[in-house]
KOLMAR-602554 format. One record per residue: x negated, y, z of N, C-alpha, C in turn; residue in three letters. Coordinates in nm, 3 decimals. Layout:
BEGIN
      nu      nv      nw     cau     cav     caw      cu      cv      cw res
       X       Y       Z       X       Y       Z       X       Y       Z ala
...
This chain:
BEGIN
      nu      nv      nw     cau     cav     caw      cu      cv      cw res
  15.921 -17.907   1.760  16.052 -17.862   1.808  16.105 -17.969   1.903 unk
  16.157 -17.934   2.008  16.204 -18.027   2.093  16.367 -18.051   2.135 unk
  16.445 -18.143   2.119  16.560 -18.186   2.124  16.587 -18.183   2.273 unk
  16.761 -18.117   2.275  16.781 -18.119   2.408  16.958 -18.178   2.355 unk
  16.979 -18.298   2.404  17.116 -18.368   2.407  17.240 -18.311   2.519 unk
  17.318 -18.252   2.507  17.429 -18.164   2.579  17.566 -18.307   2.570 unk
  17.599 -18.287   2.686  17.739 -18.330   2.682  17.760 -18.226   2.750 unk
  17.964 -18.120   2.699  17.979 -18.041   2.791  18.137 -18.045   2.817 unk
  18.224 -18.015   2.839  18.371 -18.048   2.851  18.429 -18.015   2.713 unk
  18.421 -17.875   2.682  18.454 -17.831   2.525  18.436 -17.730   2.478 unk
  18.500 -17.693   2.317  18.451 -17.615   2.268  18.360 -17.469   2.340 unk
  18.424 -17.412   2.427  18.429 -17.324   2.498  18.262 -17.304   2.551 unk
  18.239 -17.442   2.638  18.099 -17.478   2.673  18.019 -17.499   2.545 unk
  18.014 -17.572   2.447  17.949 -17.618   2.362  17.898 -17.454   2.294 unk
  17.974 -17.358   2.263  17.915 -17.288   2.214  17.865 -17.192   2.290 unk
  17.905 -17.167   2.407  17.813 -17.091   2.497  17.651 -17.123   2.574 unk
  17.716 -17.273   2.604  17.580 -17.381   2.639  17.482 -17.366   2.573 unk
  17.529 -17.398   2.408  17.428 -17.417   2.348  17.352 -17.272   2.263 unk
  17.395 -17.182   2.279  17.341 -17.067   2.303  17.256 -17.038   2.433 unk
  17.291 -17.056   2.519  17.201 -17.058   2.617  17.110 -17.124   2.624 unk
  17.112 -17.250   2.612  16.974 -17.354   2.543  16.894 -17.283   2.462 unk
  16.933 -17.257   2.387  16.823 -17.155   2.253  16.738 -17.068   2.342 unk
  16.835 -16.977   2.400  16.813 -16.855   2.489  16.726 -16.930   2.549 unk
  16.723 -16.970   2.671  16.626 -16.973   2.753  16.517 -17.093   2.754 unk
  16.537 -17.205   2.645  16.440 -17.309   2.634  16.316 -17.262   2.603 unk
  16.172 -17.291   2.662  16.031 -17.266   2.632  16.007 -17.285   2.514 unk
  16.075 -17.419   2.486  16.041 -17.434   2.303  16.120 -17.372   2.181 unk
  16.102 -17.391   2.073  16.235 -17.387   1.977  16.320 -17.542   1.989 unk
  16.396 -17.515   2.015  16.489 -17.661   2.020  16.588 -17.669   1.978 unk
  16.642 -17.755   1.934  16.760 -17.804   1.866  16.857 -17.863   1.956 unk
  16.978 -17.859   1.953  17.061 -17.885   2.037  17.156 -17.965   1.978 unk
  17.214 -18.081   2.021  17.301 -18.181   1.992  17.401 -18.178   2.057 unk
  17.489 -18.133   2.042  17.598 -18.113   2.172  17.745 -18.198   2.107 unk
  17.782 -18.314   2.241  17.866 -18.343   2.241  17.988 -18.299   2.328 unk
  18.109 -18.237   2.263  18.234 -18.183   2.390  18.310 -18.300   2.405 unk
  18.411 -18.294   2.520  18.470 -18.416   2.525  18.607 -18.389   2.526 unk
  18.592 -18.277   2.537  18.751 -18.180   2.581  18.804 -18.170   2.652 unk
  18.752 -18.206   2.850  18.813 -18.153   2.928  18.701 -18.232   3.015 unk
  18.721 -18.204   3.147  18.663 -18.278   3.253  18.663 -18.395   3.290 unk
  18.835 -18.438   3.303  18.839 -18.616   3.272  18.776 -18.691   3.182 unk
  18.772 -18.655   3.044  18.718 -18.672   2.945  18.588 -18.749   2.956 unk
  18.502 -18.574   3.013  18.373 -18.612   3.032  18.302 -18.693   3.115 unk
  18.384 -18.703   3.221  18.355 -18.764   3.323  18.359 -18.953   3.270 unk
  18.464 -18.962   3.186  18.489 -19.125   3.160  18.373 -19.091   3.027 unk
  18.315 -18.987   2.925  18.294 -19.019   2.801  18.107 -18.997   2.844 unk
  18.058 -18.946   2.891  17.921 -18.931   2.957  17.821 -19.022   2.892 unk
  17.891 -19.111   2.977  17.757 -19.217   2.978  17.722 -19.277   2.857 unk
  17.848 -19.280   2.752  17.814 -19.296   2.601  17.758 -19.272   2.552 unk
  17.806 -19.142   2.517  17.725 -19.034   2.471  17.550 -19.036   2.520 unk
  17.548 -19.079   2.628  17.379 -19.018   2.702  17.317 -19.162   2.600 unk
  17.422 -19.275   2.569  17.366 -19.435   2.520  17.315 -19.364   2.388 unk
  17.400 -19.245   2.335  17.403 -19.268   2.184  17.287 -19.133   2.179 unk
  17.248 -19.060   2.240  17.092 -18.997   2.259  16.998 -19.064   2.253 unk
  17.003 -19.168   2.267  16.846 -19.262   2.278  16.823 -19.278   2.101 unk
  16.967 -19.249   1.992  16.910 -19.287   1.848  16.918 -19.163   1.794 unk
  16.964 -19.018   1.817  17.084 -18.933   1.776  16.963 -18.825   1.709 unk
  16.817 -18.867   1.771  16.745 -18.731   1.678  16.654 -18.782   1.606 unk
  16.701 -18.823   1.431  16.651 -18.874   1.341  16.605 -19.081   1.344 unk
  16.698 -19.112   1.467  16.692 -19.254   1.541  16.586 -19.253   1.645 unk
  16.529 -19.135   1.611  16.462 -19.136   1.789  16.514 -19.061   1.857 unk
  16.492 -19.081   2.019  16.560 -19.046   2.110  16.529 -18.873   2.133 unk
  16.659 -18.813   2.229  16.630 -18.650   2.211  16.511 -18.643   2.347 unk
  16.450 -18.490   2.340  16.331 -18.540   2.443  16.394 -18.479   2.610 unk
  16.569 -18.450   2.616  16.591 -18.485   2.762  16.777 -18.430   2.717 unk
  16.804 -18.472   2.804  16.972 -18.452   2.866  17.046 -18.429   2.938 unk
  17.141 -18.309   2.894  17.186 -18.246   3.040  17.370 -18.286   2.991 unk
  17.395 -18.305   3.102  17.575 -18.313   3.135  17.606 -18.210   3.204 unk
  17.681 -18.150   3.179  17.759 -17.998   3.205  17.919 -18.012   3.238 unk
  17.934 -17.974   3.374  18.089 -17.977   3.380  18.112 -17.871   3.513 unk
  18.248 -17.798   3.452  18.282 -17.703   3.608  18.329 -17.770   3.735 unk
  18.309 -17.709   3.782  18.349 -17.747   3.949  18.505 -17.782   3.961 unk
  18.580 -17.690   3.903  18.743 -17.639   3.917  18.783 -17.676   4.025 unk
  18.715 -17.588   4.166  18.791 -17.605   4.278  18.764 -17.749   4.357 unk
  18.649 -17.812   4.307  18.622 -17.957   4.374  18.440 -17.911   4.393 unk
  18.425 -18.013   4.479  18.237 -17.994   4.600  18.218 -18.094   4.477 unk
  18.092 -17.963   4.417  17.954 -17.991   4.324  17.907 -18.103   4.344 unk
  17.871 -18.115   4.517  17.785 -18.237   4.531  17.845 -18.358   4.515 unk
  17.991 -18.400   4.511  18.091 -18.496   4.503  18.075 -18.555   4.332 unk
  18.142 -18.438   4.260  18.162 -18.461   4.134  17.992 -18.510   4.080 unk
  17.834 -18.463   4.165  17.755 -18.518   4.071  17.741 -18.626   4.156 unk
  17.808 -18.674   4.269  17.760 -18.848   4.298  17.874 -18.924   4.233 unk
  17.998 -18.900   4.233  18.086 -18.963   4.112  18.019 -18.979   3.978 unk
  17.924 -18.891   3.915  17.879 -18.869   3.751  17.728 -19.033   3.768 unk
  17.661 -18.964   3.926  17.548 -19.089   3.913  17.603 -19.203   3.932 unk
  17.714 -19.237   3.977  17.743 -19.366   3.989  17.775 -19.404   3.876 unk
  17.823 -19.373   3.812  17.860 -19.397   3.650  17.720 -19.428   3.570 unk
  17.596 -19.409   3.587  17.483 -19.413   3.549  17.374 -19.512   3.614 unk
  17.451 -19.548   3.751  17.328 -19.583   3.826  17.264 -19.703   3.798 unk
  17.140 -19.750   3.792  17.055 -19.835   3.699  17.028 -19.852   3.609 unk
  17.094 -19.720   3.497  17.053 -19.737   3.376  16.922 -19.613   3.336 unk
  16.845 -19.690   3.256  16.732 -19.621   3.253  16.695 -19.539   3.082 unk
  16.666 -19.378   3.095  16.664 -19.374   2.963  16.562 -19.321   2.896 unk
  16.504 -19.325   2.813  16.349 -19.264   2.749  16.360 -19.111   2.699 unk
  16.488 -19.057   2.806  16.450 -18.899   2.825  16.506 -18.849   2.974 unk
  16.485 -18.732   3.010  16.506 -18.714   3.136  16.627 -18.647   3.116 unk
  16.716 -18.688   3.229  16.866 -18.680   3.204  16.923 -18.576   3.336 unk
  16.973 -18.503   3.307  17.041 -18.419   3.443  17.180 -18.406   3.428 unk
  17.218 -18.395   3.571  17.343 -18.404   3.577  17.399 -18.265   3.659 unk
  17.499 -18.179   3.601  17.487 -18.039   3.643  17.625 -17.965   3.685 unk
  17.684 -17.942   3.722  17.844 -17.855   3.816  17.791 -17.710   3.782 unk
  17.858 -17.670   3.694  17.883 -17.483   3.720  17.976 -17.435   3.846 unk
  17.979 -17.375   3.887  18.042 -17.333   4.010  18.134 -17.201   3.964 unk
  18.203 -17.145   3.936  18.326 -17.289   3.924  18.346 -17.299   3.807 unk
  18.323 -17.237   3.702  18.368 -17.252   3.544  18.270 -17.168   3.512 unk
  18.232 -17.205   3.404  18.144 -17.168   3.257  18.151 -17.003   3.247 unk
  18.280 -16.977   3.290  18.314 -16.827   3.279  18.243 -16.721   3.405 unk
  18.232 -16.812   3.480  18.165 -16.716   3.593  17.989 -16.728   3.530 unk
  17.936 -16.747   3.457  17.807 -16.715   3.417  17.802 -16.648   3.306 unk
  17.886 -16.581   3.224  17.948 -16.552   3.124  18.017 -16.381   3.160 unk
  18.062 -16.347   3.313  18.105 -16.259   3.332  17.963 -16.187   3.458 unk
  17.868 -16.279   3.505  17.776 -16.232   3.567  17.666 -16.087   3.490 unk
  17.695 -16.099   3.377  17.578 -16.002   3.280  17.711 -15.913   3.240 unk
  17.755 -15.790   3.254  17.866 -15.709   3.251  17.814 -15.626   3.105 unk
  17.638 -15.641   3.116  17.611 -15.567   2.982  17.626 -15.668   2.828 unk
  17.676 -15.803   2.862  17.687 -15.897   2.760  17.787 -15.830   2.730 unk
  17.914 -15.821   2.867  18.054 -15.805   2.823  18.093 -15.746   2.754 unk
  18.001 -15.584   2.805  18.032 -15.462   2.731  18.020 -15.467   2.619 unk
  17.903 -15.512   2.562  17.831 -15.546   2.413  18.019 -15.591   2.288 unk
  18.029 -15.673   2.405  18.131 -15.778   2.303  18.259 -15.685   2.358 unk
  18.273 -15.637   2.412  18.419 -15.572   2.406  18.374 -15.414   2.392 unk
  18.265 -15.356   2.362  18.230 -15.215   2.366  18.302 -15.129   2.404 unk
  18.293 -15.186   2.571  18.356 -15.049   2.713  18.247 -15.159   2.778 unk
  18.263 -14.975   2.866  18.155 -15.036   3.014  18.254 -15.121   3.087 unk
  18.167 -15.201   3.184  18.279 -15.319   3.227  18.131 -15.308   3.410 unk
  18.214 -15.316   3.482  18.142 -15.342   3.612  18.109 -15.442   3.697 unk
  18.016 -15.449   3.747  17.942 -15.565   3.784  18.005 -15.580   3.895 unk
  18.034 -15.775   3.852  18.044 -15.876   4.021  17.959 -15.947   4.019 unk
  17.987 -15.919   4.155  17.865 -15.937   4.244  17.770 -16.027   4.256 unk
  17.902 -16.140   4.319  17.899 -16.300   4.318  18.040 -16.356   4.222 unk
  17.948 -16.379   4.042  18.085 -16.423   4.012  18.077 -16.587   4.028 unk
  18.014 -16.629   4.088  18.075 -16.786   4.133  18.156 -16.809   4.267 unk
  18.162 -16.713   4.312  18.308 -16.731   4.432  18.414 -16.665   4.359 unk
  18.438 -16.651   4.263  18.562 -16.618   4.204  18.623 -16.751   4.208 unk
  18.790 -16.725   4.243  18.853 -16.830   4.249  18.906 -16.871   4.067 unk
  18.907 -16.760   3.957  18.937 -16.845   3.826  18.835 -16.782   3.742 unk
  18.762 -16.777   3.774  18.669 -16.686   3.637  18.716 -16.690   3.488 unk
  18.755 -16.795   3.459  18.830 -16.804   3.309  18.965 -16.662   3.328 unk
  19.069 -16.694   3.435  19.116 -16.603   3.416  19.045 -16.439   3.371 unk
  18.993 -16.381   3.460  18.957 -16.257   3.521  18.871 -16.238   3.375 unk
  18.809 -16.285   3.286  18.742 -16.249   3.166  18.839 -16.296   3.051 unk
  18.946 -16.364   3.051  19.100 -16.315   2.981  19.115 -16.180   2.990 unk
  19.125 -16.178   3.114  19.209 -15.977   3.134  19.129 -15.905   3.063 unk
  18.968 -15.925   3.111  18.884 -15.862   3.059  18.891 -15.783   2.924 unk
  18.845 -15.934   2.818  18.881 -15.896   2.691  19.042 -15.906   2.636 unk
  19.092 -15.900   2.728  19.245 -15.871   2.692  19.279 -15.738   2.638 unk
  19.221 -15.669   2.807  19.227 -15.500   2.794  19.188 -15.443   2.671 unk
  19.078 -15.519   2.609  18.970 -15.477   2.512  19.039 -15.493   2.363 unk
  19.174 -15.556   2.355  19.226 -15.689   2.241  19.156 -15.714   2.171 unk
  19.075 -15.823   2.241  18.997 -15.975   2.259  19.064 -16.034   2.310 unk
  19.092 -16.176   2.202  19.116 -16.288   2.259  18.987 -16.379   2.288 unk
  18.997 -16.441   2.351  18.898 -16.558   2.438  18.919 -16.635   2.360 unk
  18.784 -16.635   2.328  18.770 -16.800   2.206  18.667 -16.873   2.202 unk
  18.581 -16.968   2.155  18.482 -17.030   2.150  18.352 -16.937   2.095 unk
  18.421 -16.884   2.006  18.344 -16.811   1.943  18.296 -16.687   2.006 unk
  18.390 -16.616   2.085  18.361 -16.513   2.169  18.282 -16.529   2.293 unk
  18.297 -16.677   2.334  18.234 -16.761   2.448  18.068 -16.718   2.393 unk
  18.047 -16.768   2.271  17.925 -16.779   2.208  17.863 -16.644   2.194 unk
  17.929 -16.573   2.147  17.878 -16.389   2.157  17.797 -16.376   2.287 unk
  17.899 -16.369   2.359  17.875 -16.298   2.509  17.722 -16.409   2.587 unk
  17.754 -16.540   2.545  17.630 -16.591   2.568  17.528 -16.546   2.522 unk
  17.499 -16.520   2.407  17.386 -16.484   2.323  17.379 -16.358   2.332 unk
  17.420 -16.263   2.399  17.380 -16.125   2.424  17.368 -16.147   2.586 unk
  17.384 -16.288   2.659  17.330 -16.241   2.835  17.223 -16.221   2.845 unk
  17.152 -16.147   2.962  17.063 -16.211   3.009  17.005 -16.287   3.096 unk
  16.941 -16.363   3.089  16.869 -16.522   3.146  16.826 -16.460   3.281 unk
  16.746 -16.351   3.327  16.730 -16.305   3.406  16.835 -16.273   3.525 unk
  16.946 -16.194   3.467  17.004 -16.165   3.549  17.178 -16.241   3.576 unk
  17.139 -16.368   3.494  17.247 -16.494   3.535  17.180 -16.550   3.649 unk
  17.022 -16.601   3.660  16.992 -16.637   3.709  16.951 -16.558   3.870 unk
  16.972 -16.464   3.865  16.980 -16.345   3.998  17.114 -16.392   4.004 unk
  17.218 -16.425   4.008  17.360 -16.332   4.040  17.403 -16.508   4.038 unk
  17.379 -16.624   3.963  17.445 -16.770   3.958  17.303 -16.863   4.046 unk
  17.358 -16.941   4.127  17.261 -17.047   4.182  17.298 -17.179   4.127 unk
  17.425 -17.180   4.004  17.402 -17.322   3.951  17.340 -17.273   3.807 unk
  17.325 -17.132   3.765  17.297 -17.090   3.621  17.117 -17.164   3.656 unk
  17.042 -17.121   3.768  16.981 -17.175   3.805  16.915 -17.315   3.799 unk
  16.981 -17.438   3.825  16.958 -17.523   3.829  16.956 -17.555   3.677 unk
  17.046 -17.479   3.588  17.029 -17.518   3.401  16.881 -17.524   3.361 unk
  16.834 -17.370   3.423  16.690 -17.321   3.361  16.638 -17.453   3.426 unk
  16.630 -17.475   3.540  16.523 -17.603   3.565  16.524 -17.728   3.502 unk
  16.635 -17.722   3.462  16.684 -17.844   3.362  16.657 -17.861   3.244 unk
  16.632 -17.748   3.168  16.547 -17.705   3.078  16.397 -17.761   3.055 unk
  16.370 -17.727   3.187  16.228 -17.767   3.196  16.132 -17.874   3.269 unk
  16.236 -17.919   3.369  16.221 -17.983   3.492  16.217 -18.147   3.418 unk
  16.128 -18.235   3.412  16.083 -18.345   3.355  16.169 -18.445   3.458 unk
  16.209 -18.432   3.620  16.312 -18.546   3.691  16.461 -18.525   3.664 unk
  16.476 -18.676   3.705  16.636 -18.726   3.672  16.684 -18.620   3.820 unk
């Protein structure tokens, strides 16, 4: 079984993330997920956390690590050279990635309309491109609003575990870069 170490902003991510890890990892893997509870958070709490992976699976190290944080309206490529500088020269005995959803967690979450339906049981219609949505968190509020569903961690986690991997990865180009992260052995 192979260990995959998560830092993600919070609850919200942690249980959707790490549903998705299950979902689409080659192996059976176990997931360690640390939230930090917001973006600032993660951004200052990261590199700890990635220190405290090197003991965290049974005192040996997990066998790679991904950092997870939304965009919220700021350039992907910015926020991950801010995240490497925070890292740079430190070396770790798993392969570590550093990753921007575009723009929130929720736009990969509202890309599979047949997850949605599942969890709010009404048909619900497909967008297109949900990473140019300007709030995706909002717009899947309304969603399961209409439905009375409230948005919760737990509901985060549903709708993950009924997407599919296939067609996040058609419709998201950072859902994308997860799967490779998954599998992809470089920093």
């Amino acid at each position: 079984m192979q260990s995959v170490g998560l830092v993600v902003e919070g609850s919200y991510d942690e249980a959707a993330l790490s549903e998705l890890v299950q979902k689409c990892a080659l192996l059976e893997t176990k997931v360690i997920c640390r939230p930090c509870g917001n973006a600032f958070q993660l951004t200052k709490k990261f590199p700890g956390f990635l220190e405290d992976f090197r003991h965290v699976n049974l005192g040996l190290p997990v066998d790679r690590a991904i950092v997870i944080r939304d965009a919220d309206h700021k350039n992907p490529s910015d926020l991950i050279a801010r995240m490497e500088g925070k890292i740079i020269g430190r070396n770790y005995p798993f392969p570590t990635r550093l990753l921007v959803i575009v723009e929130e967690l929720e736009a990969w979450l509202l890309a599979d309309e047949a997850a949605i339906s599942l969890v709010t049981s009404r048909s619900q219609n497909r967008i297109i491109d949900p990473e140019t949505l300007h709030n995706p968190k909002e717009r899947l509020q309304r969603i399961l609003s209409s439905a009375h569903i409230t948005y919760t961690s737990k509901v985060a986690g549903r709708i993950a575990a009924a997407a599919r991997p296939e067609i996040l990865e058609q419709r998201c180009p950072s859902f994308r870069r997860f799967l490779t992260s998954l599998t992809n052995q470089q920093r």
